[in-house]
N, C-alpha and C positions, 0 to 999 in steps of 0.2 A: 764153554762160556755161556753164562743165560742170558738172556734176552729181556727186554719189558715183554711183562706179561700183559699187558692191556692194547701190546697195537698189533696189529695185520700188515700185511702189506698187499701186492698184487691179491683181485681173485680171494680176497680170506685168506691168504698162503701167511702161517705166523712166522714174526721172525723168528730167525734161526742160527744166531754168529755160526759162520764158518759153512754152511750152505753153497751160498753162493755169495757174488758181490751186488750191493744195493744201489741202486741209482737215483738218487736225489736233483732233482729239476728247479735249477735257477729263473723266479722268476723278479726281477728288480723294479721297481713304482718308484726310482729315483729319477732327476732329467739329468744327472750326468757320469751312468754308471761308464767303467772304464772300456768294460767289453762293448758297447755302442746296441745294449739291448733294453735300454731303460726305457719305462711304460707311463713314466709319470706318474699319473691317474688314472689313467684308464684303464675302468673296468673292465672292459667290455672285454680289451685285449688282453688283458690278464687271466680271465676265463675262458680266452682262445688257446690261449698258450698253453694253460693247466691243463683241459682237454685233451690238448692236441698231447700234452706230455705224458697223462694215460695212455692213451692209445699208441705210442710208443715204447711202452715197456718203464716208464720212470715206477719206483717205487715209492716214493717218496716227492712231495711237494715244498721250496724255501722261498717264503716271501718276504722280502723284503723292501723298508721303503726308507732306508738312510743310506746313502753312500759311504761305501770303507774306502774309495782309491786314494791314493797320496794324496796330501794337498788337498780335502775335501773339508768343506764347511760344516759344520756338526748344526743338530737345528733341533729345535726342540720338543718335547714330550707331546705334545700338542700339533705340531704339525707333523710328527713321525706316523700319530694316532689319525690325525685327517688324510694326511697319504694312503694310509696301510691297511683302515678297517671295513670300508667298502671292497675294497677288492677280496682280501681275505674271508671277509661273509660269502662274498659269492662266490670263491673257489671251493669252500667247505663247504655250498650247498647242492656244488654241481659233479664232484670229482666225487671217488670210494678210493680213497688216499691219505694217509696221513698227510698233514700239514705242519714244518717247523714254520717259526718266525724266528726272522734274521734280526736279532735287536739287543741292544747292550743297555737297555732302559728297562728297570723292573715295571716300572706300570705300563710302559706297552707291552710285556711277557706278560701280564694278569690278565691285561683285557685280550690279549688275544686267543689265549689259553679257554677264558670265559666265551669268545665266540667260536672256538671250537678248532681251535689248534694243538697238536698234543706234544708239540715238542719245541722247547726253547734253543734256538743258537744263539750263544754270543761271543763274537767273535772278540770278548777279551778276556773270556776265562775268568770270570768272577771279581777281574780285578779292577772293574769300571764302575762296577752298582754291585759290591758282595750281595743285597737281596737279591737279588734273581734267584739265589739259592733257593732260598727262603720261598721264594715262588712257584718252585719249581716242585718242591715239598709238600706246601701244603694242597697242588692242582694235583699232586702226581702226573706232572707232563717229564718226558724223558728231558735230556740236560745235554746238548753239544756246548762242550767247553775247548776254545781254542786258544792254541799260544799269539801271543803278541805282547808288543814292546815299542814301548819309545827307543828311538835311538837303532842301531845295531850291532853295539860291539857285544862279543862272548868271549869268555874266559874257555871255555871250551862247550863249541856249538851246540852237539845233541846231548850232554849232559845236563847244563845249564837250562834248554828246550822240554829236556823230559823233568827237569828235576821243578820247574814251571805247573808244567801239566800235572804235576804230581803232588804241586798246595795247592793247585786250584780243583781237582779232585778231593783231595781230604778238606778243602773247604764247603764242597759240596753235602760232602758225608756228614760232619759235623752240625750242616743247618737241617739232617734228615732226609734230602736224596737218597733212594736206594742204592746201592751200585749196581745193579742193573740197569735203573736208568740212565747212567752216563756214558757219555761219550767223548774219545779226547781229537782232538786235531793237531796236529802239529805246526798248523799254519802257513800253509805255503802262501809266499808273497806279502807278509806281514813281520814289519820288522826284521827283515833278513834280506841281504844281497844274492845276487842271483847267483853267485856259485854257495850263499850258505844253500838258497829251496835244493838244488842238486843235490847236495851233502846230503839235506836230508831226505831225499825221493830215494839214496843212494842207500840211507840207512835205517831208513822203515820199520826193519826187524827190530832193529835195538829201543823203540818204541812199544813192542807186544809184551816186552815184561812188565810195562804198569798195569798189565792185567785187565784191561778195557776196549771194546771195540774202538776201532778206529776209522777216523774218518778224514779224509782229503781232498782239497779242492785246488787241482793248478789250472782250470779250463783257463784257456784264451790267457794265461798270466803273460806279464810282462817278462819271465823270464825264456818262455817260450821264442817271445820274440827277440831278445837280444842273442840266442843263443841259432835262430836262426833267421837272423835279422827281416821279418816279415813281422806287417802289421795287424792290429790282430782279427780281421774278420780272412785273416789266412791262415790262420794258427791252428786248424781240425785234426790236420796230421799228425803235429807237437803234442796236441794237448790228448792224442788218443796213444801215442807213445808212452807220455808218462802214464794213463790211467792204464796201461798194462804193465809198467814199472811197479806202481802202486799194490797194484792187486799180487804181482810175485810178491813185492815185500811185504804183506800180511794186512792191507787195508781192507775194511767192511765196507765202508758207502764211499762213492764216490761223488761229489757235488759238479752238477756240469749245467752247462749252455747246449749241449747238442746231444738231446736226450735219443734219439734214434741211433743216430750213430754211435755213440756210447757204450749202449746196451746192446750192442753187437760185440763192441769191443770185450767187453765186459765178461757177454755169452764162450767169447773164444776162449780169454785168456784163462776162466774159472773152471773149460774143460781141459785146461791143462795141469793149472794150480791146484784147484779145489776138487776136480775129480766130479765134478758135476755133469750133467747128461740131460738132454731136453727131453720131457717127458714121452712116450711113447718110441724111445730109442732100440733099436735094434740092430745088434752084429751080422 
């Protein structure tokens, strides 16, 4: 499977699908993200954070500065931009990391792209602002497209999920996205009850035939906690469970909160999966 050709990750290391698993570092400028790590505005600690999330092994940087948790107040192009482009300037000019922005608004993905982020998520898969496409084309920044939905019912769960991810890819394609640069998520915690995220943590593989890397994010989710009823600054255990779920079932990046510990997890489960080995290994 190929890769963007235009980004790095660790060190110069290019991507590589099926290498190893990639670790993407959550960092949130919202005041009321769910996981209890939101940064507001402040710079300062957001460039604490990013730092700190190099120097742990993250491969990847996602900033964002609108809140997704249920029940959350949507706010506008304008203050998502006053949130998000101070801190994002200073992340890219202190980190040797790629940077997504977390954002389902095409002029925040252009201006971010222009200060020097290479990869758009939005977490509603093109079907909130189809330009992002469009944006995403003519920056050539790579594309995380993820599932979501009003509502939750399914006619049937990862058909209806994949078959989602799968116009919102060929929507991609058609506004000139490479396929190389996209990426699907299946969305854990979005628009799904907590035994469907299971279902589909459970069914992963049946996702690898649309043919595109993929990416997941269950840190700290609320299904973690209902499933073992702890709240979530207890969830490390849960949320390091499913991200070796994930990676048996054939995910590429994983999106987390606990960028150390992660990438341990990550390290382990890839020399089982993927057959990976830390460099200078010997029998």
């Amino acid at each position: 499977m190929s890769a963007y050709i235009h980004i790095t990750v660790t060190n110069g290391e290019p991507l590589v699908w099926g290498r190893r698993t990639y670790v993407m570092g959550i960092i949130n400028l919202t005041p009321d993200s769910f996981s209890g790590d939101g940064l507001r505005s402040d710079v300062s600690a957001a460039v604490e954070q990013a730092i700190r999330f190099e120097a742990e092994g993250a491969d990847f940087i996602d900033v964002g500065a609108e809140s997704t948790r249920p029940g959350h107040e949507s706010i506008t192009a304008e203050e998502e931009l006053e949130r998000l482009m101070p801190a994002l300037e200073a992340i890219v000019s202190r980190v040797n990391l790629p940077v997504s922005v977390d954002t389902s608004k095409a002029v925040v993905a252009r201006n971010a792209v222009a200060a020097g982020a290479t990869i758009i998520n939005d977490q509603w898969g093109l079907k909130s602002e189809p330009e992002i496409a469009v944006a995403a084309a003519q920056t050539g920044a790579g594309l995380i497209l993820m599932h979501n939905q009003k509502g939750r019912h399914y006619d049937d769960l990862i058909f209806d999920v994949a078959a989602s991810l799968s116009a919102s890819a060929q929507a991609a394609l058609d506004a000139g996205v490479p396929k190389g640069n996209i990426i699907l998520d299946p969305g854990s915690g979005f628009g799904k009850t907590p035994d469907h995220n299971l279902e589909v943590l459970n069914r992963l593989r049946e996702f690898t035939s649309l043919g595109y890397p993929l990416l997941l994010g269950t840190s700290r989710k609320s299904t973690i906690g209902w499933v073992l009823d702890l709240p979530v600054e207890d969830r490390l255990e849960g949320t390091a469970a499913t991200v070796a779920l994930a990676i048996a079932g054939g995910v590429d990046i994983v999106r987390v909160h606990d960028v150390q510990e992660m990438v341990r997890v990550c390290r382990m489960s890839d020399a089982v999966v993927r057959g990976w080995r830390p460099s200078g290994w010997k029998l």
